[in-house]
C-alpha positions in Angstrom: 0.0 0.0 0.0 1.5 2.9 -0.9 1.1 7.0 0.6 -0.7 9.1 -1.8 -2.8 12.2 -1.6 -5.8 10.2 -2.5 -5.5 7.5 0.1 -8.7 7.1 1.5 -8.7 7.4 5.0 -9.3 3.9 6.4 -5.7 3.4 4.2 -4.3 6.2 6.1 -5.1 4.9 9.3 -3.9 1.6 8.7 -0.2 3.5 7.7 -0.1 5.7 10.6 -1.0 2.3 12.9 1.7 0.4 10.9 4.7 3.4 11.3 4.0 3.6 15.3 5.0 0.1 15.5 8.3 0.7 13.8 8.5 4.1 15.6 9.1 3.4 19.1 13.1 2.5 20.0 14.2 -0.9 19.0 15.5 -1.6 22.0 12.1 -2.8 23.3 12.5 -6.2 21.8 15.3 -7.3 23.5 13.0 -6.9 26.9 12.5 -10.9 26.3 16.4 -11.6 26.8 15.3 -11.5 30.4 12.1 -13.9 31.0 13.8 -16.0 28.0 16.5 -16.2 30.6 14.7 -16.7 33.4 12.5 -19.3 31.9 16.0 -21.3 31.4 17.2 -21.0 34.5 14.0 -22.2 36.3 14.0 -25.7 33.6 17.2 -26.4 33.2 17.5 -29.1 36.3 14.2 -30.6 35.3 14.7 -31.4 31.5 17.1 -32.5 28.9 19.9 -29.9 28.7 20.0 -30.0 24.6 16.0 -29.5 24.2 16.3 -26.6 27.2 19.5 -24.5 25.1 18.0 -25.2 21.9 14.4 -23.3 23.1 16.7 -21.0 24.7 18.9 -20.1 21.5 15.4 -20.4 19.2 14.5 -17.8 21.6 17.1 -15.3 21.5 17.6 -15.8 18.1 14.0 -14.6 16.6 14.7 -11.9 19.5 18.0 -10.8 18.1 16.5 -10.7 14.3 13.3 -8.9 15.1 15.6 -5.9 16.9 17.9 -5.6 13.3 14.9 -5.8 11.5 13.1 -2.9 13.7 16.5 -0.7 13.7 16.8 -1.3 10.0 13.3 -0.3 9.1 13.3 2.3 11.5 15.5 4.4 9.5 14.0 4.1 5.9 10.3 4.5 7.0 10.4 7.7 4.8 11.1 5.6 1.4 8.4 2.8 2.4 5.8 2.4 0.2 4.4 -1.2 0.9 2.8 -0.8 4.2 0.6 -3.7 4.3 3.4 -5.9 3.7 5.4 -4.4 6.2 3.0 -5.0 8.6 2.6 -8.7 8.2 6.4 -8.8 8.4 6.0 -7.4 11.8 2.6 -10.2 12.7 5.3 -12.6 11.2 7.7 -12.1 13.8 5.3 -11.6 16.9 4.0 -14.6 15.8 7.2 -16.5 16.0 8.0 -14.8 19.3 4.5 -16.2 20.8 5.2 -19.8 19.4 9.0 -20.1 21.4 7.6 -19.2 24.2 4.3 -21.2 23.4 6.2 -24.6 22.6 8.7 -23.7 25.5 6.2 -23.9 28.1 3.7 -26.7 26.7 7.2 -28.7 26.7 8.5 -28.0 29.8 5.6 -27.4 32.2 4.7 -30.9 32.8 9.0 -31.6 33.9 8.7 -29.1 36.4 7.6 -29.0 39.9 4.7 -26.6 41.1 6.2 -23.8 42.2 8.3 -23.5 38.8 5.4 -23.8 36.8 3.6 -21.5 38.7 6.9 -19.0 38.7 7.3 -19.5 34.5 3.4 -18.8 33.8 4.0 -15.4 36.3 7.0 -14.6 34.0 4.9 -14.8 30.7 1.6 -13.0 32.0 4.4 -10.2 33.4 5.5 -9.9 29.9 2.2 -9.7 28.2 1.2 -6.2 29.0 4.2 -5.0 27.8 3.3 -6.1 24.1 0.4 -4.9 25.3 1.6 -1.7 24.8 4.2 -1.8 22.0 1.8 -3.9 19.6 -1.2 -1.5 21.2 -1.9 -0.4 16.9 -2.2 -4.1 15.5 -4.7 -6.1 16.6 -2.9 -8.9 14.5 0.5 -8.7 15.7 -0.5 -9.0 19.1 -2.9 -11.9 18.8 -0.1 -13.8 17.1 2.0 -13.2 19.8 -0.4 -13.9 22.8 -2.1 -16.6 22.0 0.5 -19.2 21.4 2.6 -17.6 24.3 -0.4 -18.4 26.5 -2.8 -20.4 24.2 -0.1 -23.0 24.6 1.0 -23.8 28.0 -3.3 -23.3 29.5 -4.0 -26.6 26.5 -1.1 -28.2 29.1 -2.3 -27.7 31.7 -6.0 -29.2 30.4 -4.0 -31.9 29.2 -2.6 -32.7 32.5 -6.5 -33.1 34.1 -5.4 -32.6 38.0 -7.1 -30.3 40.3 -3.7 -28.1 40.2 -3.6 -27.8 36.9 -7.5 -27.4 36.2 -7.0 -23.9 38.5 -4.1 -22.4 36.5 -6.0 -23.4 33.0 -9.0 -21.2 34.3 -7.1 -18.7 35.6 -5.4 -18.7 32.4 -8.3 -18.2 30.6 -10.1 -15.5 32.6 -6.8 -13.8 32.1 -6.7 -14.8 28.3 -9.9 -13.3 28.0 -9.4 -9.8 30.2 -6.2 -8.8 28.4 -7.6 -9.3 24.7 -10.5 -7.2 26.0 -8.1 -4.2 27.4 -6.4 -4.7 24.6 -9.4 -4.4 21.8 -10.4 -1.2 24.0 -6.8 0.4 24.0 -6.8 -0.1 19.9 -10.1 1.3 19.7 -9.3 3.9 21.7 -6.0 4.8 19.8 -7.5 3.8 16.4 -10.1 6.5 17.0 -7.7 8.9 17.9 -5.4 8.6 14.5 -8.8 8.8 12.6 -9.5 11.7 14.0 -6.2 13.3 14.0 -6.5 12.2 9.9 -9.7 13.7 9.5 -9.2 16.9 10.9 -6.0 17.5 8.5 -7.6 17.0 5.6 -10.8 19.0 6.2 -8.5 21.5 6.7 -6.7 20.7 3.7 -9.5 21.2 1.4 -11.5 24.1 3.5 -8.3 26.7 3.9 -7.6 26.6 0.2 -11.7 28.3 -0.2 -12.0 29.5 3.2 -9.8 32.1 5.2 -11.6 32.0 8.2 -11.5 28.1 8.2 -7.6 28.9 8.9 -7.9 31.1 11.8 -10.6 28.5 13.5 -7.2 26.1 12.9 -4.6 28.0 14.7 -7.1 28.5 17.3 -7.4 25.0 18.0 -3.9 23.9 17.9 -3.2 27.3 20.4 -5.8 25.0 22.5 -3.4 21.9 23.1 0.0 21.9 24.5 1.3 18.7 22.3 2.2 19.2 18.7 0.1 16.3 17.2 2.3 15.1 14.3 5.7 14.9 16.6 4.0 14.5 20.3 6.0 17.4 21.5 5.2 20.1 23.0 3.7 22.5 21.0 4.9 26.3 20.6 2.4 27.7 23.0 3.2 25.1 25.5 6.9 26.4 24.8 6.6 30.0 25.5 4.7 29.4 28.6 7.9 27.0 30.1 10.3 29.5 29.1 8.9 32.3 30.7 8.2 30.4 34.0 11.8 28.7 34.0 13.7 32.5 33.3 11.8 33.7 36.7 13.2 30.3 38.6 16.5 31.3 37.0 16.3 35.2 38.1 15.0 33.8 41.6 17.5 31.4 42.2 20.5 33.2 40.2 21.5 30.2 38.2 22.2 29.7 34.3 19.7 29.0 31.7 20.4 27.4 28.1 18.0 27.1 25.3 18.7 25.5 21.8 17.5 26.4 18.4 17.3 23.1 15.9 16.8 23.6 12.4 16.8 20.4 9.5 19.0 22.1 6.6 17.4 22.2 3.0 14.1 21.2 4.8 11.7 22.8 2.3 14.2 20.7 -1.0 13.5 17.4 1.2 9.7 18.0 1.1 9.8 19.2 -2.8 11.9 15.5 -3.4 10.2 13.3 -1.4 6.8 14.8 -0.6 4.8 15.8 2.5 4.2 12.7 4.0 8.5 11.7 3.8 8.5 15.1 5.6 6.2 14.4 8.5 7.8 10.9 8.9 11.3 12.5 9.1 10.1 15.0 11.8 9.0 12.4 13.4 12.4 10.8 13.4 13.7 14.1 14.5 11.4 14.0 17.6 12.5 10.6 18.7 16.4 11.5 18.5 15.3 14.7 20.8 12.8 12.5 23.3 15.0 9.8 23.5 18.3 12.4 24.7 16.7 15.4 26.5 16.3 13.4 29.9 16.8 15.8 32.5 13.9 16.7 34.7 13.1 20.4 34.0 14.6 19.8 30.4 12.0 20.4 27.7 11.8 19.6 24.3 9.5 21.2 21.8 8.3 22.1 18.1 8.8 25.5 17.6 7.7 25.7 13.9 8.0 23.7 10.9 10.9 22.1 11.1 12.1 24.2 14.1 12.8 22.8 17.1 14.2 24.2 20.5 15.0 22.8 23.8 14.8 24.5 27.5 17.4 23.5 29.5 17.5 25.1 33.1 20.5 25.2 35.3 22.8 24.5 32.6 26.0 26.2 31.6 27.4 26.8 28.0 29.2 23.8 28.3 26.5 21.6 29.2 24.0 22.8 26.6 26.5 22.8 23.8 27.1 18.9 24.9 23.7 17.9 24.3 23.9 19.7 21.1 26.7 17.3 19.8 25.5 14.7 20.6 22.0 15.6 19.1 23.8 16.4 15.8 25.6 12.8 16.1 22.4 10.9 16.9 20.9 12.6 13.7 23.4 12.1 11.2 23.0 8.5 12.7 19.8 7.7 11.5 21.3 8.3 8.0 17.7 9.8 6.1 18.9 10.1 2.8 18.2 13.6 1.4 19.2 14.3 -2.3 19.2 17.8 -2.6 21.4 19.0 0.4 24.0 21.1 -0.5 25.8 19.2 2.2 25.8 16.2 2.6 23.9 13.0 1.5 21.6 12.5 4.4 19.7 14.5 6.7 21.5 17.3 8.8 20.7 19.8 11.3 21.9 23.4 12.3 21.7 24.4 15.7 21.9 27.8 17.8 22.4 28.2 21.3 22.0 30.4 24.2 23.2 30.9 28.0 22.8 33.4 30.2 22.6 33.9 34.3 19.0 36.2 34.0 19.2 39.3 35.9 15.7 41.4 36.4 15.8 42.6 32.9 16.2 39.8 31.0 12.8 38.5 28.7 12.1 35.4 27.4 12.7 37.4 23.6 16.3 38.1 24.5 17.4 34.7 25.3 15.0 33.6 22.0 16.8 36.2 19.5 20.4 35.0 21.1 19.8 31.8 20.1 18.4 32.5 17.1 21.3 34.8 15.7 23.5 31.8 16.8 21.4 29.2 14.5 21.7 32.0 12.0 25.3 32.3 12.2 25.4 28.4 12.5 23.8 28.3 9.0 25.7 31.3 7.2 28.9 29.5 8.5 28.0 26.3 6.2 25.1 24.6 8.4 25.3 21.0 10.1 27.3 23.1 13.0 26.7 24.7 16.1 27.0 28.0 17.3 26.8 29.6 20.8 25.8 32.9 22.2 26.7 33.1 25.8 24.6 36.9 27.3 25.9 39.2 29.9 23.5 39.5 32.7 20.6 42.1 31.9 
């Protein structure tokens, strides 16, 4: 399936549910080298030692694959154009993540003592809500993991036809049945929210090109929120506000504040190459870098505009700030997004201005803005992907 301005919107939804899977980090896969682990460790006395390693290795395996395939994809999501196929690669996988552990337990469960049983099925049901929420946008994916994973070991335990085991196949199966229904309400609920999200672009689309006024009703109602609903940022009203109430805690407390300007170079040539929706997807790689390296509490990151982006940073010295700004540019040069029409470079780059100052009375939210602003400018005149620093004298 591939993006195009006359996508209906069903096929719109179905792309935006497919990207989030592929959107959050990578890392999250490799949460099942743990129970995987565990699981091991809790069979290993009970059953034959080849059959235990080789679940374990099957395990760790699909595991190990499914993380380079998610870091892979990850960084050409802009180029895609087969969605639905992407998406039953990603089923593929969950489903072969559900079976190991599926097969695991229906082998072993019957080897091992009580307790053990009754510690492996807690390590599985911990598990479960986690793809809960990282498979929270395809019903498929995470029916193809859960119910082997589960499915699996409660046929066992029916198998088995003791009292014991009759107990933990019903609990199994109330729990079977309350997790597929949190789970059908979460996708509702989020499935709602992208079809909404959808539909309000494009009325706006097709109204502002007749309609003026339909435009000021617009910017009213994104002044209204505080996230920025393509990047889940903070939005530029949201901004403002945290700027001005972090200057007074600096002024109060005398203590340094930093902000950063962060611009994509040749932003407006990417869009005219690769089209609108390549642009949204690579601000939304943009916001990921920024959400998954401005950790501090009291650090903020937010859309400014476009493809503007600044970050608060209070208590923080030149030094500090300019830090986070290298390693910002590193992280983005990381995700190599090609981009044939920098002047550049081949891949995506970013410009960045910053700005540090101890706030005496006098000092406005506009002054430390400007400072970091000329700096980006400077940054840019001076050959862009760099970073320049403005560092104010008290006002």
């Amino acid at each position: 399936m591939a993006i195009t301005s006359k996508a209906s919107i069903t096929d719109k939804v179905f792309i935006e549910q497919i990207i989030l899977l592929y959107i959050n980090p990578p890392g999250r896969t490799l949460v099942h080298f743990l129970p995987a682990l565990m699981i091991y460790w809790l069979v290993r006395d009970y059953t034959n030692e080849i059959i235990a390693l080789t679940w374990l290795g099957a395990l760790l395996v699909i595991t190990a694959l499914r993380f380079v395939d998610i870091s892979i994809i990850r960084k050409k999501l802009h180029t895609i154009t087969d969605y639905r196929s992407l998406g039953k690669k990603f089923a593929l996988g969950c489903a072969l993540l559900g079976t190991a552990y599926g097969v695991g337990l229906f082998l072993f469960l019957p080897l091992l003592p009580h307790l053990n049983q009754i510690t492996i099925i807690g390590v599985v049901i911990t598990v479960i809500p986690v793809a809960l929420v990282s498979f929270s946008t395809d019903k498929l994916s995470f029916l193809l993991y859960f119910l082997p994973a589960l499915g699996l070991p409660i046929f066992q335990c029916l198998l088995q036809g003791d009292l014991f085991h009759l107990y933990i196949a019903i609990f199994g199966i109330v729990y079977l049945y309350v997790i597929i229904t949190l789970f059908d309400w979460h996708y509702d609920v989020l499935s709602e929210a992208i079809n909404l999200r959808l539909t309000n672009h494009e009325l706006v689309i097709s109204l502002t090109n007749s309609n003026r006024q339909m435009e000021a009703v617009n910017k009213r109602l994104e002044a209204i929120s505080t996230v920025d609903s393509l990047t889940n940022l903070a939005n530029r009203r949201y901004f403002d506000d945290a700027l001005q109430r972090e200057l007074l805690r600096a002024q109060r407390n005398k203590m340094p504040i930093s902000l950063i300007l962060l611009d994509i170079d040749f932003f407006k040539q990417y869009n005219d190459e690769y089209g609108h929706v390549a642009g949204d997807n690579c601000l939304r790689l943009i916001s990921t870098v920024l959400q998954e390296n401005v950790k501090r509490p009291g650090d903020m990151a937010a859309r400014y505009g476009g493809e503007e982006f600044c970050i608060i940073m209070p208590e923080t010295d030149q030094k500090g700030v300019v830090n986070l700004a290298e390693q910002l540019k590193v992280e983005v040069e990381s995700l190599k997004i090609p981009h044939a029409k920098s002047m550049i470079a081949t891949h995506v780059t970013i410009s960045m201005g910053t700005a540090t100052t101890i706030p005496g009375l006098q000092m406005t939210t506009n002054m430390l803005i400007n400072a970091a602003d000329k700096a980006l400018y400077t940054a840019k005149k001076d050959g862009r992907n760099r970073i320049r620093s403005s560092n104010i004298t008290s006002a």
